[in-house]
N, C-alpha and C positions, 0 to 999 in steps of 0.2 A: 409228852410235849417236848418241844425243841430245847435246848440248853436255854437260861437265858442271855438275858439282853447282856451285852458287852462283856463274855465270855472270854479268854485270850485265844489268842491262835496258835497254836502250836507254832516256832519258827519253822520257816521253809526254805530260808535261807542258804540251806547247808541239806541238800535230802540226801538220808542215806548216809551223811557223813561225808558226802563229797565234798570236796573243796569246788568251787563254781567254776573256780578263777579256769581251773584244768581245762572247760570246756569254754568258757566267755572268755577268756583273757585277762591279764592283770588290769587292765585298763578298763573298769566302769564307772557310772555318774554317782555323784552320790547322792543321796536320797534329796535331800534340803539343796534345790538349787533352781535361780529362774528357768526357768522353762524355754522354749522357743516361742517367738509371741504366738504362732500357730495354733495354739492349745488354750489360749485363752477363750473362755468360756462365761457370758450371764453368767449370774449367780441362781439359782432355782429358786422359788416364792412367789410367782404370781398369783393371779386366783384360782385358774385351770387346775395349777398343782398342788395349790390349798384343798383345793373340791376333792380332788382325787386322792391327795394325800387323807381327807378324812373318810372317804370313801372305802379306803383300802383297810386304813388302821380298825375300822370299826366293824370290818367282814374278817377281821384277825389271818386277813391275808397276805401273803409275803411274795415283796416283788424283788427280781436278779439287779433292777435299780436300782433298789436301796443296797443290798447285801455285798452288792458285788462294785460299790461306790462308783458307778458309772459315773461322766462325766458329762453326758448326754440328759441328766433325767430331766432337767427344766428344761430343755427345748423338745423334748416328746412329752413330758405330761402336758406343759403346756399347748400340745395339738392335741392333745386327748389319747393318746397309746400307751401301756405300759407292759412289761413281761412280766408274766405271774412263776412264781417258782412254789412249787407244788412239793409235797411230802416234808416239809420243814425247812430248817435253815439250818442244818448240819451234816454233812460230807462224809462219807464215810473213806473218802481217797484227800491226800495233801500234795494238791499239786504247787508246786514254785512258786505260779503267779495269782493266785486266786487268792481274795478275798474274802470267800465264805468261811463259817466257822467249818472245823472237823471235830470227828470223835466220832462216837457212838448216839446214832438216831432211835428216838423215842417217837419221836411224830409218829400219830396214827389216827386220822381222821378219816370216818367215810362221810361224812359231808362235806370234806371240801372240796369237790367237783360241784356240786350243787354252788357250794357259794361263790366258787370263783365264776362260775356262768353267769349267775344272779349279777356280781358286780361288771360283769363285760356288758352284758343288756343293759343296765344303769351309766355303765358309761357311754354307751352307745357307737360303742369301737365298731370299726371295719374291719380292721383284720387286728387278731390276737395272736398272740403268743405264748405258748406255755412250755415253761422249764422248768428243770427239776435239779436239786443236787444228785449226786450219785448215792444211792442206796442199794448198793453191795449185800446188804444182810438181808434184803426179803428174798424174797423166791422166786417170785418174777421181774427182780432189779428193780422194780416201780412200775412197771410198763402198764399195770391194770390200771392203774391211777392216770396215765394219762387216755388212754384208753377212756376212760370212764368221765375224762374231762371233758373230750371232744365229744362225748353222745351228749352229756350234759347241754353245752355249749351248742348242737345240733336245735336241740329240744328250743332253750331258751332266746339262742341270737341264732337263728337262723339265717340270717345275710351275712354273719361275721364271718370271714373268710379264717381258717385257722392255721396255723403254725405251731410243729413241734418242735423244738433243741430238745433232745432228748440224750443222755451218758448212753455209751455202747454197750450197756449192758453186759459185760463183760462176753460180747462177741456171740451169748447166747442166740437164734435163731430164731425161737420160740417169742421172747419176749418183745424182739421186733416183730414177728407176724404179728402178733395182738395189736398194736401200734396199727402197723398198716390196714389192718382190719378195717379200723374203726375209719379209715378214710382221709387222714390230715388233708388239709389241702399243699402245703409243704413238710416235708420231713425234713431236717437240719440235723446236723451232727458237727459239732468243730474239731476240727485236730488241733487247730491252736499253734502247734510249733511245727518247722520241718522236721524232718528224722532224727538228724543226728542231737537234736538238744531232747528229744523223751526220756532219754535217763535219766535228765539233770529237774528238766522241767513240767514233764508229765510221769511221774512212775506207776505203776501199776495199769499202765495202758500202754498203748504201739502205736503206732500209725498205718501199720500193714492189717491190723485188726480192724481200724475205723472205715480206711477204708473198702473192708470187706462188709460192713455194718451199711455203708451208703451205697454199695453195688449191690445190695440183697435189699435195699430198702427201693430200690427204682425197680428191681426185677418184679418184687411182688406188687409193686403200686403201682406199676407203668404209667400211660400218661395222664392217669388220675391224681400222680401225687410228682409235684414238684421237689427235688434233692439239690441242697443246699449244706453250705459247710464254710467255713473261716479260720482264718489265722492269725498270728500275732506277727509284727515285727520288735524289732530293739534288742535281741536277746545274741547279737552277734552274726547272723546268718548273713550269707551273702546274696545276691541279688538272682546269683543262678541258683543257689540254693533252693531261695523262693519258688522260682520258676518250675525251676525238676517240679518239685511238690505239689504244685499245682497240675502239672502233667498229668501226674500221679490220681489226682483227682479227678482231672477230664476221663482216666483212663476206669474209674468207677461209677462213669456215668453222670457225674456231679454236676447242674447245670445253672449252680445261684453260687456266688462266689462275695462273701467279704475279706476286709484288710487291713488291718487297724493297728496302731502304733500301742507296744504295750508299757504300759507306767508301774511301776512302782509302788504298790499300796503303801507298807510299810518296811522300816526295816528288818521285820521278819522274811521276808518273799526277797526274790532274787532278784538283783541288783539290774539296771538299765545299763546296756553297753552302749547304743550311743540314738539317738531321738533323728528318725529319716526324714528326708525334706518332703513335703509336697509333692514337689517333681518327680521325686524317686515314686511316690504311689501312684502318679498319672503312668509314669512309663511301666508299676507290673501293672496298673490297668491295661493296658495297651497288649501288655504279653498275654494278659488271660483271655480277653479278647479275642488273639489273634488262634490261642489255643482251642477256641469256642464256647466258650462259658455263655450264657445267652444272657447274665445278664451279672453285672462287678461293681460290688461298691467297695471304692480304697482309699485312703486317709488318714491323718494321724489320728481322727476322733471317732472312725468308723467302729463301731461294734458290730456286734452278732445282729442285735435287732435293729438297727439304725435304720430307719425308715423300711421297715421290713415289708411294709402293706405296699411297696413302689413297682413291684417287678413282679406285681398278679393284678395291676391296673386293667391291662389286657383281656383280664381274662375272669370277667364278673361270675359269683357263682350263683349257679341256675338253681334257685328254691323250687 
């Protein structure tokens, strides 16, 4: 089983021993401060999320809303969507900004493809999403596990349109074919930062690795499987920074693009350099656009799955 409940987090603050500042600058926010009102957000509890919240607790299933303290969860539970994060809730990578616990993964369930289908049918979603922490120590990264999620999911919600985030597998080949195999209807992978913060704020991963993971995941899914990917802002980067990196994405075939402002869990994780306007997300909307992304969602509260079911509207799947 997973570590449990309220576990500490290793600090992230410092990876590697680095000092941050070297790469962000002396100047960030400090953790405890108003916000820009931009980011104000309902508080989550309606009934929707009551429903779903007992629905989930009681399938002993673990969703990236809870773990990963989204900011979003009451205005998607309450439309009925949530992202399932599959193989546990422990990490076997420490990245900077992340939320989830790490260590060493114990999870090992083969029913939970079955149960997490069972509760998508029960909630009667449209389009799903399923994530996973990084699990470095199995053999196939996890990759059977989602694999096994989407046939599941096939079998029981057959209209539900599906979506994978899935880690890079540590750039294995094999473990993505398995993946694509099974047919996602999107494949997702985030980079999360430009280039030059991966040392600070992604270690044990690249960016030239990921996106070689989404130019081999369009190769073998062609126009059966939509490639999709996201990043963070706040972490110091500049505006052409952004941009390049996005390039970089078009140039691996990437064709679903989000953008979202990143916060601050706790003081463990790396510090916020400075919270961009609005404006600033309409205009790299504009640039990824003009790059050809076919379809961009940017914003300070945009996540990975932020209305993920919007941009396969188009394109109903044929049972």
């Amino acid at each position: 089983m997973s570590q449990a409940a309220g576990a500490p987090t290793r600090s992230r603050a410092r990876p590697g021993g680095r000092d941050p500042a070297a790469l962000l600058g002396p100047s960030v926010r400090p953790l405890r401060e108003r916000k820009p009102p931009w980011f104000r957000v309902p508080a989550a509890g309606g009934q929707e999320y009551r429903r779903l919240h007992r629905l989930i607790a009681g399938e002993s299933l673990h969703t990236v809303c809870q773990e990963a303290a989204c900011p979003n969860i009451g205005e998607c539970w309450e439309r009925g969507t949530a992202t399932f994060m599959i193989l546990g809730d422990t990490c076997t990578r420490r990245c900077g900004f992340c939320n989830v616990k790490t260590g060493k993964p114990t999870w090992k369930d083969p029913l939970e493809p079955v149960r997490v289908a069972r509760a998508v049918a029960q909630m009667g979603l449209r389009h799903a999403v399923i994530t996973s922490v990084d699990r470095d120590d199995l053999p196939d990264k996890g990759a059977g596990a989602f694999a096994a999620v989407i046939e599941q999911l096939r079998r029981q919600a057959p209209a539900c349109q599906v979506e994978v985030l899935t880690p890079d597998f540590q750039g294995q080949e094999m473990p993505l074919a398995k993946v694509i195999a099974a047919r996602p209807d999107v494949f997702n992978h985030n980079v999360e930062v430009v280039p030059r913060l991966y040392p600070l704020a992604r270690r044990g991963s690249r960016f030239e690795r990921s996106c070689r993971v989404l130019a081999l995941a369009k190769e073998l899914g062609g126009s059966e499987v939509v490639t999709k990917s996201g990043l963070m802002v706040g972490l110091g980067e500049s505006h052409e920074e952004v941009v390049d990196a996005l390039a970089l994405l078009r140039q691996a075939h990437v064709e679903v693009l989000t953008i979202g402002q990143y916060l601050r869990p706790s003081e463990r994780h790396l510090p916020v350099v400075r919270y961009w306007h609005p404006d600033e997300f309409a205009a790299l909307q504009r640039d990824a656009y003009a790059l050809g992304f076919r379809h961009v969602a940017a914003g300070p509260l945009v996540r990975s799955s932020y209305y993920a079911e919007t941009h396969l509207r188009e394109r109903p799947r044929q049972l």
